[in-house]
C-alpha positions in Angstrom: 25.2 -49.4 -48.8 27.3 -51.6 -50.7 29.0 -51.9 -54.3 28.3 -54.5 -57.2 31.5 -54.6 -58.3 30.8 -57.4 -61.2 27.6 -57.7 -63.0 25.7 -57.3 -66.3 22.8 -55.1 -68.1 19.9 -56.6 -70.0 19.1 -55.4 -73.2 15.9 -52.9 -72.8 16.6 -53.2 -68.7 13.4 -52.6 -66.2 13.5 -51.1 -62.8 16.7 -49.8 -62.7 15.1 -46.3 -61.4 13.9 -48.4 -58.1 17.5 -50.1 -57.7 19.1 -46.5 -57.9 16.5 -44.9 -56.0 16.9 -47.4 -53.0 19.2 -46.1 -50.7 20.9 -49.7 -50.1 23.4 -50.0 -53.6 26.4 -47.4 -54.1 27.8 -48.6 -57.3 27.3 -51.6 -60.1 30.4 -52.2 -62.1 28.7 -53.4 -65.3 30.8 -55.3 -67.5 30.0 -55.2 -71.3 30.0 -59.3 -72.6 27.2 -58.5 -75.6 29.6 -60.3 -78.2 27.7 -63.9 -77.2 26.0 -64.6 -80.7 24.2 -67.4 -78.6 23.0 -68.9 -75.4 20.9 -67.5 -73.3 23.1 -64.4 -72.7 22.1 -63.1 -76.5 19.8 -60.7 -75.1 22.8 -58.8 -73.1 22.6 -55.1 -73.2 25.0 -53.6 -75.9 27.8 -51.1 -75.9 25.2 -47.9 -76.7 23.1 -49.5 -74.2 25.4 -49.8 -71.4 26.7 -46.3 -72.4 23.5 -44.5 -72.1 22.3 -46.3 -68.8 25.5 -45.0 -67.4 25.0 -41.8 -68.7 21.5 -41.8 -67.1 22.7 -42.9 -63.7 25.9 -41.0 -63.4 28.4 -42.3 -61.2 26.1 -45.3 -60.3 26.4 -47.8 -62.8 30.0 -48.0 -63.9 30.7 -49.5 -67.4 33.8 -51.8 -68.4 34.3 -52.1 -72.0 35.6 -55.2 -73.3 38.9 -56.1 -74.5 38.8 -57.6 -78.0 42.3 -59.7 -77.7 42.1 -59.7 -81.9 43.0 -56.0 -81.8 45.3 -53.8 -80.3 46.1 -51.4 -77.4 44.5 -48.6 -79.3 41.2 -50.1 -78.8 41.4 -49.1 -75.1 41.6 -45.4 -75.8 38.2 -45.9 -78.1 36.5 -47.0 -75.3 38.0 -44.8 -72.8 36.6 -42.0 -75.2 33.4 -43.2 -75.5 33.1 -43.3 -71.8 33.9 -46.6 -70.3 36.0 -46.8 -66.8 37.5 -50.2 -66.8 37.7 -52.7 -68.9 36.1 -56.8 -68.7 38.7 -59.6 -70.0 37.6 -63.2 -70.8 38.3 -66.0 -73.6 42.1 -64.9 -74.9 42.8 -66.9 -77.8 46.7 -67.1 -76.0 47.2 -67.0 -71.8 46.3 -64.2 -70.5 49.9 -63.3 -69.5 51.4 -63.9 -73.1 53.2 -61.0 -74.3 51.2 -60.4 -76.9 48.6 -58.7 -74.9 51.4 -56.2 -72.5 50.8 -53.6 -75.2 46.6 -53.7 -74.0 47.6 -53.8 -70.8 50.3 -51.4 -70.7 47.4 -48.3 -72.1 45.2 -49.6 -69.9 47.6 -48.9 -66.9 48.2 -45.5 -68.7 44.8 -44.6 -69.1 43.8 -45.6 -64.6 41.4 -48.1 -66.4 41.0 -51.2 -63.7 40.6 -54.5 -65.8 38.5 -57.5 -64.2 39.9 -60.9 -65.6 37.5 -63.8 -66.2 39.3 -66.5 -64.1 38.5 -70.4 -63.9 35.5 -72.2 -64.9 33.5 -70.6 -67.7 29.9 -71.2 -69.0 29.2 -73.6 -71.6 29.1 -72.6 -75.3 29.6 -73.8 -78.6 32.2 -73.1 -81.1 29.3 -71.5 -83.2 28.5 -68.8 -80.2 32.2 -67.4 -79.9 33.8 -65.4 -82.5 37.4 -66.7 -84.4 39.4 -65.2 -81.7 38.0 -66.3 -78.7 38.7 -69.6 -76.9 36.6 -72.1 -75.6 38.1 -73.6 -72.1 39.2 -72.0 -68.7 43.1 -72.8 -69.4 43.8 -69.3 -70.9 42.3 -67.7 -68.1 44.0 -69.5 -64.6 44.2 -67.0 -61.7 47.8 -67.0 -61.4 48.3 -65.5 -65.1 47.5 -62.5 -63.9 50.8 -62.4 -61.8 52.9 -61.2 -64.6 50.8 -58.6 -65.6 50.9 -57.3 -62.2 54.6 -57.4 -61.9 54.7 -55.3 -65.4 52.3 -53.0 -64.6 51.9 -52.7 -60.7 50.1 -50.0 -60.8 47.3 -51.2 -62.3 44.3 -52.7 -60.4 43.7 -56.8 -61.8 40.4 -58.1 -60.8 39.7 -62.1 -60.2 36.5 -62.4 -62.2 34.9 -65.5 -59.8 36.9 -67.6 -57.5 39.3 -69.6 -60.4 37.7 -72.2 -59.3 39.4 -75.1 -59.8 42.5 -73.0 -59.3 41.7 -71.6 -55.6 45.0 -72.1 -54.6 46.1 -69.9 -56.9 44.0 -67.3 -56.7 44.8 -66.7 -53.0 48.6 -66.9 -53.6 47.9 -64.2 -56.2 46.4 -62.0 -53.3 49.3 -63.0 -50.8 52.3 -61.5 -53.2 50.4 -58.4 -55.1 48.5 -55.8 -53.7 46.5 -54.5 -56.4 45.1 -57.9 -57.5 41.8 -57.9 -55.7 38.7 -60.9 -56.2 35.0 -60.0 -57.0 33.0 -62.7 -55.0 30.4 -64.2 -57.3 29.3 -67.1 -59.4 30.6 -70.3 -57.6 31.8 -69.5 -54.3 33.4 -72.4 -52.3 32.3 -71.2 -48.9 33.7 -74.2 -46.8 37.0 -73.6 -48.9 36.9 -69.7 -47.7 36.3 -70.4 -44.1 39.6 -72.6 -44.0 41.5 -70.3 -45.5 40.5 -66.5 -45.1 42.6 -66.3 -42.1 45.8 -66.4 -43.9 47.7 -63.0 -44.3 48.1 -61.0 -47.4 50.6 -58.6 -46.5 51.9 -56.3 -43.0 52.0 -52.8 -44.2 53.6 -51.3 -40.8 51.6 -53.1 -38.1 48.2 -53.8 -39.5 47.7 -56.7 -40.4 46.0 -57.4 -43.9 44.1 -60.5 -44.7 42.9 -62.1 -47.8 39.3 -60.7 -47.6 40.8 -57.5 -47.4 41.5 -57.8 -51.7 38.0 -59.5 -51.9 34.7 -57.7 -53.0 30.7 -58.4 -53.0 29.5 -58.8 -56.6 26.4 -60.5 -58.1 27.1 -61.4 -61.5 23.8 -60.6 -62.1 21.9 -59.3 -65.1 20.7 -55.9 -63.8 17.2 -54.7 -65.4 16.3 -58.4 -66.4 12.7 -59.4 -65.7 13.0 -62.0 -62.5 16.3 -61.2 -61.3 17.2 -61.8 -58.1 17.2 -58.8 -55.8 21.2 -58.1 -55.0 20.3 -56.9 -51.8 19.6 -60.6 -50.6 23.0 -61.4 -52.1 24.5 -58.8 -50.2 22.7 -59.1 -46.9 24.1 -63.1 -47.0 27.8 -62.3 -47.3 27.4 -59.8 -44.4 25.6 -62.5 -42.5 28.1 -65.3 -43.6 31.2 -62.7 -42.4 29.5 -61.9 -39.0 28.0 -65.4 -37.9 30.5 -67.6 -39.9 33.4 -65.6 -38.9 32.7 -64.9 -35.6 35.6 -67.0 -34.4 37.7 -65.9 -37.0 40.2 -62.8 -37.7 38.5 -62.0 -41.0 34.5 -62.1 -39.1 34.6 -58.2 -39.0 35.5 -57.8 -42.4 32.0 -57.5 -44.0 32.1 -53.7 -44.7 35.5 -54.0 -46.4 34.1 -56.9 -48.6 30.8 -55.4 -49.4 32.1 -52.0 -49.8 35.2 -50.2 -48.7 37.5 -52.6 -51.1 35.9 -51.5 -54.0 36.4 -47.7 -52.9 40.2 -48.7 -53.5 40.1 -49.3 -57.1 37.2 -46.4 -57.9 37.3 -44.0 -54.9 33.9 -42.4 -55.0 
């Protein structure tokens, strides 16, 4: 089995009973992104949506709330109330380690609510789709921003939403200096860029040896209950293939259960 720990829910979702019912997914981490006004995300599930899938499918689909950077920490105990477990961050209006936001970040540390961090890269919109407060470009949201926040609060897990691509660099030295940043594995994945570099060491807790993909986790981005999609079991069954014939040679080859599974367990022990 293995986790989704970074996709969506369409709006009036099909087939979710088959995808819960199939013995082959543990957990989706669905992250609440509804407030598109455009594009052709505008059909996203909303809050009471999301809510009452994960209310149907208890402890299988897993709900992040999202942070509204207009508004303050209190926001975070709304959604903890209403039932979310983590939180989704994307398009600050300010860097995402700008003080500003400590005081969100401070409840949600408070609170145990893990917080995955759109980093790099983000899909095209217009000014016209985004609300006032939200900002347009990928410079807000560069990997290594969320370096501070896991100095302040080190207790709290940080997720890399992607890759940061075209910050890679950064997003592994993130990894290398702070154990509860961890990556989910989806949208563009450099694959040639991961087999040169997967090999270098995180951190030596005692003897055993950590390595990069050991903060890394399987995730689809995909739209779950969205006519067409494609199946995530596909998606998984590739990065277990890619780990064990890719990285046959390599340290980090037997590393697809932690990557497809026992990573996420960290951050939302079952």
């Amino acid at each position: 089995m293995f986790i989704d720990t970074h996709a969506h829910l369409w709006s009036k979702p099909q087939g979710l009973d088959a995808l819960a019912e199939s013995g082959k997914i543990e957990q989706v981490w669905l992250m609440q992104v509804s407030y598109y006004r455009g594009s052709d995300l505008k059909d996203l599930a909303s809050e009471e949506e999301m809510l009452e899938v994960a209310r149907r499918y208890p402890g299988f689909f897993i709900p992040f709330g999202y942070i509204n950077f207009a508004q303050g920490p209190e926001q975070v105990d709304r959604m903890k109330e209403k039932g979310f477990v983590g939180l989704k961050a994307i398009r600050p209006l300010k860097p995402y380690d700008d003080p500003a936001y400590y005081a969100i970040y401070e409840r949600a540390a408070i609170l145990k609510m893990p917080i995955l961090f759109h980093v790099g890269i983000i899909l095209k919109n217009t000014r016209e789709e985004m609300t006032p407060a939200q900002s347009l470009g990928p410079t807000n949201m560069r990997p290594s921003m969320l370096d501070g926040i896991a100095a302040a609060f080190p207790e709290l897990p940080l997720i890399q939403g992607h890759m940061g691509f075209p910050w890679l660099n950064e997003l592994f030295e993130s990894l290398f200096y702070y154990p509860k940043i961890y990556c989910s594995l989806c949208g563009f994945v450099d694959y040639r860029w991961l087999i040169d570099h997967l090999d270098r060491r995180c951190q030596v807790p005692g003897d055993a040896v950590e390595t990069v993909c050991d903060r890394m986790m399987f995730a689809t981005d995909s739209c779950y209950g969205r006519p067409g999609m494609e199946d995530p079991v596909r998606g998984a069954q590739f990065i277990e293939d890619f780990f064990q014939r890719a990285g046959r040679s390599y340290q980090w080859g037997g590393k697809a259960r932690e990557v497809l599974r026992e990573n996420a367990r960290k951050i939302l022990p079952a």
